[in-house]
N, CA, C and O of each residue as an XYZ file, in Angstrom:
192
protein
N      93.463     81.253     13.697
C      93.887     80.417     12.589
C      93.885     81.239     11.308
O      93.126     82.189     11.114
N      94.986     80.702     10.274
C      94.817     81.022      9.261
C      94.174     80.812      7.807
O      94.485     81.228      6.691
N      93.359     80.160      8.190
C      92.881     79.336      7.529
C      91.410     80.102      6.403
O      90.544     80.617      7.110
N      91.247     80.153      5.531
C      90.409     81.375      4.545
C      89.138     80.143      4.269
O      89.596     79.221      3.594
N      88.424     80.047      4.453
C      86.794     79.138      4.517
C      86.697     78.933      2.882
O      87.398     79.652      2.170
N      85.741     77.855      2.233
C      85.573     77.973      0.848
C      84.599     79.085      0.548
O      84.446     79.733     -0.487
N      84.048     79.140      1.579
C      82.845     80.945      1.692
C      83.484     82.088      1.531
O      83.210     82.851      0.605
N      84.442     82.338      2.452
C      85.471     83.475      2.268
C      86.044     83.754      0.983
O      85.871     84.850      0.449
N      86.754     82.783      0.419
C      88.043     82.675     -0.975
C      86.423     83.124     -1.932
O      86.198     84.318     -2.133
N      85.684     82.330     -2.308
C      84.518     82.380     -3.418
C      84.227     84.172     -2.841
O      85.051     84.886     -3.413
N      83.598     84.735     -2.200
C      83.269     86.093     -1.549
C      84.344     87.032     -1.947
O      83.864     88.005     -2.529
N      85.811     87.082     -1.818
C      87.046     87.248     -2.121
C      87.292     87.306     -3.855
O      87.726     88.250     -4.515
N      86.959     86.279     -4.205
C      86.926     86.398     -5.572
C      86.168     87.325     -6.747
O      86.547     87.965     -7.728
N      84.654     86.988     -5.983
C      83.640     87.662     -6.480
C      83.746     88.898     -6.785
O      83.371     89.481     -7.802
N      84.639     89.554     -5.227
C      84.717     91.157     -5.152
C      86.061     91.800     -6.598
O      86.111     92.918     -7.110
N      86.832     90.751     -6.831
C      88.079     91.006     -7.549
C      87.028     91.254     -8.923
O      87.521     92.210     -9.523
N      85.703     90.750     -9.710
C      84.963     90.568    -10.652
C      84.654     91.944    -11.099
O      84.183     92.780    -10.328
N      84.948     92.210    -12.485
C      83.660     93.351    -13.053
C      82.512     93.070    -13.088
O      82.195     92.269    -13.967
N      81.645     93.486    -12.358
C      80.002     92.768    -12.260
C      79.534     93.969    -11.852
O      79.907     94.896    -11.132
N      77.787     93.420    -13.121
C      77.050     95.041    -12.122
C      76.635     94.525    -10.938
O      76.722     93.332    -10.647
N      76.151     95.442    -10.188
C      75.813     95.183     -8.586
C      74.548     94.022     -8.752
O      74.423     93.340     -7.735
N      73.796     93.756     -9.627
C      72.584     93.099    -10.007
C      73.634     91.801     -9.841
O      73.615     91.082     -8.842
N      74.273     91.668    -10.624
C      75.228     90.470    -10.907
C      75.995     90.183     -9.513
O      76.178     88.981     -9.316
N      76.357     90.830     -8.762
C      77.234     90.660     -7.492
C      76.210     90.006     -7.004
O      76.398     88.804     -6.817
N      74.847     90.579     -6.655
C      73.504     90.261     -5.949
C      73.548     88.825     -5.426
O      73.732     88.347     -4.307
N      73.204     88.072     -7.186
C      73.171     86.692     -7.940
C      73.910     86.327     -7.262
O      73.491     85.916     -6.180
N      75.446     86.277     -7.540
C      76.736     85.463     -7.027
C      76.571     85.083     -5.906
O      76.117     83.998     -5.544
N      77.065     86.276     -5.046
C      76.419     86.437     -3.566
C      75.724     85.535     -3.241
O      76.113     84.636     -2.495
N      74.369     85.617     -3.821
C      72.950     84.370     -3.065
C      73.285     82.978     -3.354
O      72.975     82.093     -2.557
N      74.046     82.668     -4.706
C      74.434     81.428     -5.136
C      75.716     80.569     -4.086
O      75.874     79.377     -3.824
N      76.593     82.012     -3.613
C      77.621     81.664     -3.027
C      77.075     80.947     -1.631
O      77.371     79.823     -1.225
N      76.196     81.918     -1.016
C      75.743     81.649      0.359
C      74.783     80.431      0.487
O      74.343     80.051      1.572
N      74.454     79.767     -0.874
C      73.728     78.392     -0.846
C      74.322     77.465     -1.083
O      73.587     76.520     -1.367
N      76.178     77.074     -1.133
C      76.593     76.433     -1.102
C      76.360     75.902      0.096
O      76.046     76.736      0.946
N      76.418     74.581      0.517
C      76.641     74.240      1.829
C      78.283     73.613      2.799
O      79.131     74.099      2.050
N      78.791     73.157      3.503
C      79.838     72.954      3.800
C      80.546     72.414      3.309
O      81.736     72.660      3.507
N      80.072     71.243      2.280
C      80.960     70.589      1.363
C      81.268     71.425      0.196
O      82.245     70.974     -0.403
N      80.730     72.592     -0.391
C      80.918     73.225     -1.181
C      79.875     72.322     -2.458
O      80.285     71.974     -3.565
N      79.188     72.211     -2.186
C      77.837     71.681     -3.218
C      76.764     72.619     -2.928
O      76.515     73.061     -1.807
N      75.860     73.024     -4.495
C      74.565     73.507     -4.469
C      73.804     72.472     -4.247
O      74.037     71.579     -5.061
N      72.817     72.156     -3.327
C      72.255     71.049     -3.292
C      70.783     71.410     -3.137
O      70.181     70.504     -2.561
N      69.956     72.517     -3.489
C      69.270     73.125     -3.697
C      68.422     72.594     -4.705
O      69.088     72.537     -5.739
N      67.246     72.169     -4.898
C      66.587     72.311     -6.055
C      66.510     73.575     -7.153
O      66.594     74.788     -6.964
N      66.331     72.857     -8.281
C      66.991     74.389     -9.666
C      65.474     75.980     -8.989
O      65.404     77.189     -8.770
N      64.599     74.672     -8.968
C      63.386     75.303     -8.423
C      63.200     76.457     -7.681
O      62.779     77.586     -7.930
N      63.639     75.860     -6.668
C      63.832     76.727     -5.189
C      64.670     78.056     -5.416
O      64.050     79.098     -5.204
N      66.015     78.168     -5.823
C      66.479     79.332     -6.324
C      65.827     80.180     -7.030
O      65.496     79.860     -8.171
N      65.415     81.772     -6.376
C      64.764     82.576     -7.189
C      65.668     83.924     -7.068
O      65.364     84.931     -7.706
């Protein structure tokens, strides 16, 4: 299938970004705590 995931396109994007690698890091971990609906549903807490 052709089909690009909301994980993929956000990952995809990120890489197109001027960011220092510290900053990619961030994105990255934020990206991968979306869950399938594409919501952080994470407490602010819990993110470190």
């Amino acid at each position: 299938s052709d089909t690009t995931s909301f994980y993929e396109l956000l990952q995809e994007q990120l890489g197109e970004q001027d960011l220092t690698e510290h900053q990619k890091e961030l994105a990255g971990y934020l990206i991968g705590s979306f869950d399938d609906d594409g919501l952080l549903r994470k407490q602010s807490h819990s993110i470190k």
